[in-house]
TINU-255887 format. One line per 3 residues: number of its first residue (from 1); for each residue x, y, z of N, C-alpha, C. Coordinates in steps of 0.1 Angstrom, whole numbers. Layout:
N
NUM> X:Y:Z:X:Y:Z:X:Y:Z | ... $
END
This chain:
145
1> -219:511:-344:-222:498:-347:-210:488:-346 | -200:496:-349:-192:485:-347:-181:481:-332 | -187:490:-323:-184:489:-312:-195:477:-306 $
4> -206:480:-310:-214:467:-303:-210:454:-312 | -209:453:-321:-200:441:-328:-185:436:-319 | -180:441:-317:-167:443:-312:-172:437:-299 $
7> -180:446:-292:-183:443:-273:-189:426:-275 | -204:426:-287:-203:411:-284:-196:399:-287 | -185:402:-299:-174:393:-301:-168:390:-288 $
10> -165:405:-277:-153:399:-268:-162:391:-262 | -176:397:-251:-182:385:-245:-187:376:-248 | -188:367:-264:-185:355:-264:-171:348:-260 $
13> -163:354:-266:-154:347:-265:-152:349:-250 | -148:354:-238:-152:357:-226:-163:348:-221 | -174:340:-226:-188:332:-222:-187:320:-225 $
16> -181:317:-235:-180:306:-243:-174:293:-235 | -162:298:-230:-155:288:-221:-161:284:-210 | -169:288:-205:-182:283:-195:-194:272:-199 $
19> -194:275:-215:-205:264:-216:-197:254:-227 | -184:252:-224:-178:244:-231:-176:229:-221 | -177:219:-228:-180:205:-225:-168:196:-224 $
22> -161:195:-214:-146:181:-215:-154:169:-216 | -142:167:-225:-143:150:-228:-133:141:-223 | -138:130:-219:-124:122:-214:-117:112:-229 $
25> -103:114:-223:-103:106:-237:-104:91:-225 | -100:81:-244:-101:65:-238:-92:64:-230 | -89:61:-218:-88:53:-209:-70:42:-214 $
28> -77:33:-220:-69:26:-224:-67:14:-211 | -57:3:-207:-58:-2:-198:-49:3:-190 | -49:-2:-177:-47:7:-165:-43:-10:-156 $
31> -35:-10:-149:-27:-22:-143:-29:-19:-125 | -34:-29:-120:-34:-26:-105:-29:-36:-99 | -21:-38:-91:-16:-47:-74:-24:-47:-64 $
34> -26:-60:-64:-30:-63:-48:-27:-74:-39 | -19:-76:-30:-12:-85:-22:-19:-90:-15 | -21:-107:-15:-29:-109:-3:-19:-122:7 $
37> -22:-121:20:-13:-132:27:-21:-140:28 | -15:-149:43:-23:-162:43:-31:-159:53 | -48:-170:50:-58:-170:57:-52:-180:69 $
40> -55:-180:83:-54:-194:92:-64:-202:90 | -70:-206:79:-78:-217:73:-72:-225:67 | -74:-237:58:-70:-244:52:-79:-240:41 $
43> -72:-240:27:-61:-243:25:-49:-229:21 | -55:-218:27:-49:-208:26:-38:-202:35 | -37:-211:45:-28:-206:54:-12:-209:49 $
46> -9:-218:38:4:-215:33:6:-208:17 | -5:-195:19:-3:-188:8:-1:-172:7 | 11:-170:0:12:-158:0:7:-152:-17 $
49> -2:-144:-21:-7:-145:-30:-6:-129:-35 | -4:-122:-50:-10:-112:-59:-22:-114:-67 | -28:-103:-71:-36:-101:-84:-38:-94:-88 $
52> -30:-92:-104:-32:-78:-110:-42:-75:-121 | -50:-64:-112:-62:-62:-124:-60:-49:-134 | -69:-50:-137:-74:-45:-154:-83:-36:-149 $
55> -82:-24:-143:-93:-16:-140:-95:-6:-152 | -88:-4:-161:-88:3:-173:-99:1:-179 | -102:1:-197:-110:4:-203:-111:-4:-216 $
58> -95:-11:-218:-94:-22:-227:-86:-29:-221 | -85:-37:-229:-73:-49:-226:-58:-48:-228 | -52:-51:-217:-39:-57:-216:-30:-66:-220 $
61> -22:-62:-231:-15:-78:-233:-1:-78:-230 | 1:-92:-228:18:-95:-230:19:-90:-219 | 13:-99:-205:15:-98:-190:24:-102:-180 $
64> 33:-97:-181:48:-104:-170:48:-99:-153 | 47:-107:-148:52:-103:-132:59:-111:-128 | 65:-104:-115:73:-111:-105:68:-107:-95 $
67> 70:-123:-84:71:-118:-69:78:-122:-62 | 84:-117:-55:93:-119:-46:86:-117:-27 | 89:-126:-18:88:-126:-4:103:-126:2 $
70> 108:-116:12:124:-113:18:119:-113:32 | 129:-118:38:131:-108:52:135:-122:61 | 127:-121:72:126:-135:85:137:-127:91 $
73> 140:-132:101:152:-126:109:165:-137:107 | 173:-128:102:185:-132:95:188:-130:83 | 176:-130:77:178:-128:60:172:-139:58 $
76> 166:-152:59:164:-165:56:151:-167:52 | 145:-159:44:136:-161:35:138:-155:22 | 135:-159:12:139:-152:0:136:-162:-10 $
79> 120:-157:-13:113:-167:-23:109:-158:-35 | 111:-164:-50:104:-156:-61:97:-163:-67 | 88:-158:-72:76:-163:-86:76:-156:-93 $
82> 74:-159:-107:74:-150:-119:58:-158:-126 | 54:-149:-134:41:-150:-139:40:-142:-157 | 33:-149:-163:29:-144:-175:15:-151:-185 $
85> 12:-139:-188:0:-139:-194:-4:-132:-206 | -9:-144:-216:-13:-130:-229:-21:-119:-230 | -34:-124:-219:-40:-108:-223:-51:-109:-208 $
88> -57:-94:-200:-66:-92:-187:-74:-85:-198 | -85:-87:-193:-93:-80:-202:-98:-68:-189 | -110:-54:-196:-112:-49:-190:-121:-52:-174 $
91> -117:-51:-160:-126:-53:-149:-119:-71:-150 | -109:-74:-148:-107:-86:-146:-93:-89:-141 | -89:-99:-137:-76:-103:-126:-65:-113:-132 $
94> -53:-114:-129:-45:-129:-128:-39:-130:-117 | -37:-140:-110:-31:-141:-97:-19:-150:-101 | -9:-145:-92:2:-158:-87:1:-160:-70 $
97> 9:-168:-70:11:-170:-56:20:-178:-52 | 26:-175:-42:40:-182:-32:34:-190:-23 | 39:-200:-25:34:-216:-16:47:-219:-9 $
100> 41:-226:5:51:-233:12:62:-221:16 | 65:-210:21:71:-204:26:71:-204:44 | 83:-209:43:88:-213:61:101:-203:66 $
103> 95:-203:78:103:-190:80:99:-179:90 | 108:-174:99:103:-163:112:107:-150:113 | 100:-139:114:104:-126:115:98:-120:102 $
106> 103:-106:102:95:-99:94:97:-101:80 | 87:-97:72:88:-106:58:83:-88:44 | 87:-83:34:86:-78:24:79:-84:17 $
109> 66:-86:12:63:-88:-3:60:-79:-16 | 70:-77:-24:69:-70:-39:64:-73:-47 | 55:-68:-57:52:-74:-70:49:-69:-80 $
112> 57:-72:-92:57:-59:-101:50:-67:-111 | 46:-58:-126:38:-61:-132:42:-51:-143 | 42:-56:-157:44:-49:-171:35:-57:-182 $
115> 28:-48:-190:24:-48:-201:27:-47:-215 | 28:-47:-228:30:-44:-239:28:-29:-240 | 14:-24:-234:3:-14:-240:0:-8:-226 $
118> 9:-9:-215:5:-2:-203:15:-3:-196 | 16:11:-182:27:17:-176:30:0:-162 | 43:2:-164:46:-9:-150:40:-1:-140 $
121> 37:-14:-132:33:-6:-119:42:-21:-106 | 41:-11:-93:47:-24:-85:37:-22:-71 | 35:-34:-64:28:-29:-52:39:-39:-40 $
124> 36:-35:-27:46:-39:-16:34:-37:-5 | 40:-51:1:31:-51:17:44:-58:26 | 40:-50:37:50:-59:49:36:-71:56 $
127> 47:-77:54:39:-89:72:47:-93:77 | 43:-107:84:52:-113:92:52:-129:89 | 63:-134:90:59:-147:88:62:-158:102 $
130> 56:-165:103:54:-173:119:55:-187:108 | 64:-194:110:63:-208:104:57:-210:90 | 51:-219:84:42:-214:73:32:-203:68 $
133> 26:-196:79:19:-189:81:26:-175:78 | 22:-162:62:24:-155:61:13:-145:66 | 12:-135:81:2:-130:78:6:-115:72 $
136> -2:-110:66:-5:-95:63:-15:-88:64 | -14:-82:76:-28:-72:78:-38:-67:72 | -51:-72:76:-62:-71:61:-61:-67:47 $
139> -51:-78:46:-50:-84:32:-58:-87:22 | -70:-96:30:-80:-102:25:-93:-93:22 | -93:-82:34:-104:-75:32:-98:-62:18 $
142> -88:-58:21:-84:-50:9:-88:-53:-8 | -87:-70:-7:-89:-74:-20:-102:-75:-26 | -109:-74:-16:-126:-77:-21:-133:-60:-24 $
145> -124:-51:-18:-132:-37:-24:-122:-32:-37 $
END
């Protein structure tokens, strides 16, 4: 008897971890980058733009970023924005954006991003810049999925 006691103790414990159930924990908020350049429309074509969302599960506060655009040939661009915000809620955005940037050759855009209650995160795109016109390679289509 007490061998079959014994045999079915081990294969529960042996079975058990099979019909055991994960849980996710919360989430919490979660910080995302996305860089967009400029459209050749008006009035987008002298805009170099971010937006950092909130794809997490609560809200974000106490929102700081920077952005910075470098490069052109020579060195002769070198524009910053700084940004702040009290709070993204979950599934939602803030943008900044760099206006009026003039200037030729290849161009860096960085943009970092810190919370109170969530991890920095930073995102970077190259483009190029041709006079006012920053482009960055489907930029625009990246930001809509």
């Amino acid at each position: 008897m007490k061998y079959k006691i014994l045999g079915i103790i081990i294969c529960m414990v042996l079975i058990l971890p099979m019909f055991s159930f994960t849980t996710v924990a919360a989430q919490g908020p979660k910080l995302e980058i996305k860089i967009v350049g400029g459209l050749p429309i008006n009035p987008f074509i002298r805009y170099v733009g971010g937006v950092i969302g909130n794809v997490g599960d609560a809200p974000a506060y106490n929102i700081s970023c920077k952005m910075t655009i470098k490069g052109g040939f020579g060195g002769t661009i070198s524009e910053t924005q700084y940004g702040y915000t009290n709070e993204i809620l979950p599934n939602n955005g803030y943008a900044i954006a760099i206006l009026d940037t003039v200037g030729f050759g290849p161009v860096l855009i960085t943009m970092t991003a810190s919370a109170t209650n969530a991890e920095n995160v930073t995102g970077t795109a190259k483009g190029f810049q041709i006079g006012g016109f920053t482009w960055v390679p489907f930029s625009w289509i990246r930001i809509l999925t």
